[in-house]
N, C-alpha and C positions, 0 to 999 in steps of 0.2 A: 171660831166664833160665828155665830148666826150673821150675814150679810147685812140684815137688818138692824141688826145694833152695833154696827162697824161703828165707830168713829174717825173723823178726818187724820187722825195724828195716832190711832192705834200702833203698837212697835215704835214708834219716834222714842229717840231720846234726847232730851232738853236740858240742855245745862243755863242754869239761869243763876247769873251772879249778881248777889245783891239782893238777895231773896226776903228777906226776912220784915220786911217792911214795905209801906208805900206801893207805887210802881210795879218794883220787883215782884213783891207778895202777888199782886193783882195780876202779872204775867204769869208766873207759876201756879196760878192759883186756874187761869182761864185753859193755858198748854194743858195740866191734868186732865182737867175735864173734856177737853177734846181725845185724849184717850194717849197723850204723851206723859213716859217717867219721865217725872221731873228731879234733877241732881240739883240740889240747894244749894245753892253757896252765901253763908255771910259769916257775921263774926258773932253775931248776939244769937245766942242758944236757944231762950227762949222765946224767940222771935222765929226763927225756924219750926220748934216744938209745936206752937200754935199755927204756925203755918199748915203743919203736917196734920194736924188735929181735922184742922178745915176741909184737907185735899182727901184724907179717908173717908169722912165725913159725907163727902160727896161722893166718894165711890172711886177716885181715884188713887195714883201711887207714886212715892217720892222718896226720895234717899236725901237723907242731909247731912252737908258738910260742912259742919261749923271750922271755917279757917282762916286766915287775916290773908286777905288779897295779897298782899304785901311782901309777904312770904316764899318767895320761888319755891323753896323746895318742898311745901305745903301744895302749892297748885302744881307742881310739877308729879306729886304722891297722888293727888287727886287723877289728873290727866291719865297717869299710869292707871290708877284702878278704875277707871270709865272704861280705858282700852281694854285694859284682863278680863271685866265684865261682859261687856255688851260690842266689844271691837272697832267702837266708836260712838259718837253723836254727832246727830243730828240738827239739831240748831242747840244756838246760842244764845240768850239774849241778855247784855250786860246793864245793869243800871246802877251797881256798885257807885258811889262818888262822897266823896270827903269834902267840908263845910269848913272854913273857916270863920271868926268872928268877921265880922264888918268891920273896916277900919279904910280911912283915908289912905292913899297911895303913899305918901312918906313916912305912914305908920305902921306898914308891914310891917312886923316880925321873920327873924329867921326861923323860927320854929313853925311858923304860921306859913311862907313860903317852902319849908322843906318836907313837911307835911304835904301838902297839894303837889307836889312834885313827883314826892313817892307814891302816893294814892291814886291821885289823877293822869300821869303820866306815865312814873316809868314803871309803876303796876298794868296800866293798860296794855302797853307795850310787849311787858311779858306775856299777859295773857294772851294775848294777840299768838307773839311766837310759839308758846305752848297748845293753844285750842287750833290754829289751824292746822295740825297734824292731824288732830284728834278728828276734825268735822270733814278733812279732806277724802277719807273713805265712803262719805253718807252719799247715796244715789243725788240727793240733792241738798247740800249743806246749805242751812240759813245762819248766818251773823245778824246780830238787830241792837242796834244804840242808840242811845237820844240825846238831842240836843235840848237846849231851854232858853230863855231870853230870860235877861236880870235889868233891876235899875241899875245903869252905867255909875251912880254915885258908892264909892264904900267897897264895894266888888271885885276889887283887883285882882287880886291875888286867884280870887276863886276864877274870875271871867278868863284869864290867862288861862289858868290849866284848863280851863271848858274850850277856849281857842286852840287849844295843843292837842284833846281831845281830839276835835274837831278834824285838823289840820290830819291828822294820824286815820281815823277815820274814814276821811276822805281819798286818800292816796289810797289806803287797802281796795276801797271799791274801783278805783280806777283799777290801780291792777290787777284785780280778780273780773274786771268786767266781762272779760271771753270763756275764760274757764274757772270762773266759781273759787268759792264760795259766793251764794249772793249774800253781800252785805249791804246792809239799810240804814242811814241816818234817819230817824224820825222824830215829829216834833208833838210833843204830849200838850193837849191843852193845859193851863193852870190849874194844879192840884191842890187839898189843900193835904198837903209833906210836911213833915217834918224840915226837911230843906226848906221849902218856901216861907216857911216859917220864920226864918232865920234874917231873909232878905225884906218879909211882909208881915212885921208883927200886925197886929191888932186890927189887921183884913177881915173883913166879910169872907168866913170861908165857907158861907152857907150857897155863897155863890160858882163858887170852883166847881172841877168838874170832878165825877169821883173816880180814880184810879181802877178801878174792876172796868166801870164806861170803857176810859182809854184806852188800856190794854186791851180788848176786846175788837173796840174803833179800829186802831193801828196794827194788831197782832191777823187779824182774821182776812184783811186782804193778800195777804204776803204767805200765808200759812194754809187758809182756808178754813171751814168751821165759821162759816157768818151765822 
């Protein structure tokens, strides 16, 4: 390729989970275009499909994996065929997360806490074990996940597994702090998601910021491509 139409992420491979919407979309959507395959991951098909429409559209390229996070041996088939292909990746960026309704703290459900558990938790967990084999080969592996702020009222269930997140999150970067992967906590201005939606019905969301902005904002200093 001509030097002159290099891009910053040309040869990168980007696993982005959580793809198919919001956030996600708007990372995978911004990684292409810096000249990174984008590997798709979510569960809604047509969510992807249009995703991929977009990323051609512009000139870029993406493989998508419609598959339930939740599923070890779906992301573990996945991890396998990134490695046969391309013998690794290169960053990661997770924004997969599961919503429960709002409800008061004595009114959790069990299906509503086991839910968030497996989604938020011990999905992350896995992926965690499974992607950093995968990223630990790349000259310079990136990890990238976000955190959020919620009203403290109704949010339990959800703000606990975001606090578990979190907590999980944080230990990885300590111990990868000398020798890599770099892993990121970062914090997205208010979008107007689907998620947010849930916690802010009947918001001004003419005010929010738009998800392509964010990912952009956050994604380009850690990456490059401002």
């Amino acid at each position: 390729m001509n030097a002159t139409h290099a891009k910053p992420l040309d040869g990168k491979i980007a696993l982005v989970t959580g793809a198919s919407r919001g956030l996600g979309a708007a990372c995978a959507e911004w990684l292409a275009a810096k000249g990174a395959h984008v590997v798709a991951v979510a569960r809604t098909v047509g969510g992807l499909e249009e995703l991929d429409d977009r990323i051609q559209a512009a000139g870029g390229h993406a493989t998508l994996a419609p598959i339930d996070l939740t599923d070890e041996g779906a992301i573990a088939h996945l991890c396998r065929s990134v490695h046969d292909r391309w013998g690794r990746a290169d960053i990661w960026v997770h924004t997969a997360i599961h919503v429960t309704a709002l409800t008061p703290a004595p009114h959790i459900t069990a299906k509503d806490l086991d839910r968030n558990i497996t989604t938020n938790i011990r999905a992350l967990a896995r992926l965690i074990a499974m992607i950093d084999p995968l990223i630990a080969p790349a000259t310079a592996p990136v990890a990238v996940f976000f955190d959020d702020e919620w009203d403290e009222k109704f949010a339990g269930a959800y703000a606990m597994s975001k606090a578990a997140q979190r907590a999980l999150v944080q230990s990885w970067q300590a111990e990868t702090a000398k020798h890599g992967p770099d892993v990121h906590l970062l914090r997205p201005a208010p979008m107007p998601t689907a998620t947010r939606a849930r916690f802010y019905p009947g918001e001004d969301r003419s005010k929010l910021a738009n998800p392509r902005d964010e990912a952009a904002r956050l994604l380009a200093p850690i990456l490059g491509g401002a």
